[in-house]
N, C-alpha and C positions, 0 to 999 in steps of 0.2 A: 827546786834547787835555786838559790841564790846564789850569786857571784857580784862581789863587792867589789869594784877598784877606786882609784882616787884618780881622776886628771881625764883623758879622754876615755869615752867607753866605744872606741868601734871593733872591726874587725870584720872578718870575710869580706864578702861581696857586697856586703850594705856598708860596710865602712865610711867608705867615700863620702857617704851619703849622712852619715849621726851627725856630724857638725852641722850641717846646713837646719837637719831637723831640731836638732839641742836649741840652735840660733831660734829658731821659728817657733818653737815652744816658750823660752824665757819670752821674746816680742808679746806672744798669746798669755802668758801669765800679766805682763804687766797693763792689759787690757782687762783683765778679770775680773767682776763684779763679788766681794764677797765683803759686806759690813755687818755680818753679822757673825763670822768663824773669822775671819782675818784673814784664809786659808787660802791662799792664792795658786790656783794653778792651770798652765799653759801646758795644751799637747800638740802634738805635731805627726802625723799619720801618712807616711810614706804607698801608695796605689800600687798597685801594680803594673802603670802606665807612666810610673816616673812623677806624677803630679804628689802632690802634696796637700789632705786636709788640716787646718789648724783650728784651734780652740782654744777657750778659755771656760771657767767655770763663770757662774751666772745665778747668784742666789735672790731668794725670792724671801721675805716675808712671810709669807706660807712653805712653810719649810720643806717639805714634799716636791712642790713645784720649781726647784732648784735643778740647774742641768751643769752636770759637771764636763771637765773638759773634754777628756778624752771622746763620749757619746757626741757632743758640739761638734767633734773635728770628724766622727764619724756621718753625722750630716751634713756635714758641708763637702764631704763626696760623695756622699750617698746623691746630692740634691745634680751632682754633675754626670748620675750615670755607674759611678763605679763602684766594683761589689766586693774588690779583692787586692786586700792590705800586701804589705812585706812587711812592715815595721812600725812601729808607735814609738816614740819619745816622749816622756812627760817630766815636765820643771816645776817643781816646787822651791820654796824656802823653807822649808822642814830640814831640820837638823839631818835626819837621814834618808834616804831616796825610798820612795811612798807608792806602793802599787795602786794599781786603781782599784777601786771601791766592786764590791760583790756585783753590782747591779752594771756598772760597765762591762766586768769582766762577761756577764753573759751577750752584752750589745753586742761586744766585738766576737765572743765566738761566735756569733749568725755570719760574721765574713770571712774570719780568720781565726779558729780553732786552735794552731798552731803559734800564733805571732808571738814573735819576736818583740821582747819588750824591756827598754833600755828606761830609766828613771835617775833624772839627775838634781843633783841641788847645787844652790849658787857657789858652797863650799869648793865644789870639785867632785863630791861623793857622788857613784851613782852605783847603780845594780839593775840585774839583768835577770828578765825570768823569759820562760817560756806560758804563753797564757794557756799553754795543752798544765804545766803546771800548775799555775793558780787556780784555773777551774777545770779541773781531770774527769770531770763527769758532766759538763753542761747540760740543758734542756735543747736539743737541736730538733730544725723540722721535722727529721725524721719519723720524732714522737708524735707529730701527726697526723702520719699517716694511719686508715682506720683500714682493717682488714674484711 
């Protein structure tokens, strides 16, 4: 399910908190490496210790070896220890607010199955999924365990 608004996207108990993130994701877009989509985008990943990863996407020449933002800001908490998200902000300039890509969407269920994930653009637009929504079947450890 989608939910579209125009101007701030908070609410509940992370409220408080999507501005600071929205802020820290446009900062991580405008550090973004992309010369070759023009596709700039900054995310910002809320811990569950109140800290905050950020990212930017980071394209390569070898098109494969590209690392987009949202996985970037899941390791740069990952690199400090921590395993378990509340929230994701991601800022684009796309006309309308842009979930993350297939391949992020399974990085972050390995932390956060559940996350809360708000998507804004420089317009004002943004939207909000649940990433239990966007990938309702993920590949989790579970499936490795051998009987």
């Amino acid at each position: 399910m989608t939910a579209r608004t125009r101007g701030a996207a908070g609410g509940g108990k992370l409220g408080a908190r999507v501005d600071e993130l929205r802020d820290a994701a446009f900062a991580a877009l405008e550090q973004a490496y992309a010369p070759y989509s023009s596709f700039r985008v900054g995310a910002a990943i809320l811990a569950d210790d109140g800290s905050v990863g950020v990212g930017c996407n980071v394209e390569n020449a070898s098109f494969p070896a590209g690392m987009c933002a949202e996985r970037v800001a899941v390791g740069a908490l990952a690199t400090r220890g921590l395993r378990r998200f509340d929230l994701l902000v991601i800022a684009t300039e796309a006309d309308s607010p842009t979930p993350p890509c297939g391949l992020c969407r399974q990085v972050l269920a390995e932390f956060a199955p559940a996350l809360p994930i708000i998507s804004v653009t420089r317009s004002g637009e943004a939207a909000r999924w649940s990433l239990a929504d966007l990938l309702p079947s993920p590949f989790t450890p579970s499936f490795l365990h051998h009987s």
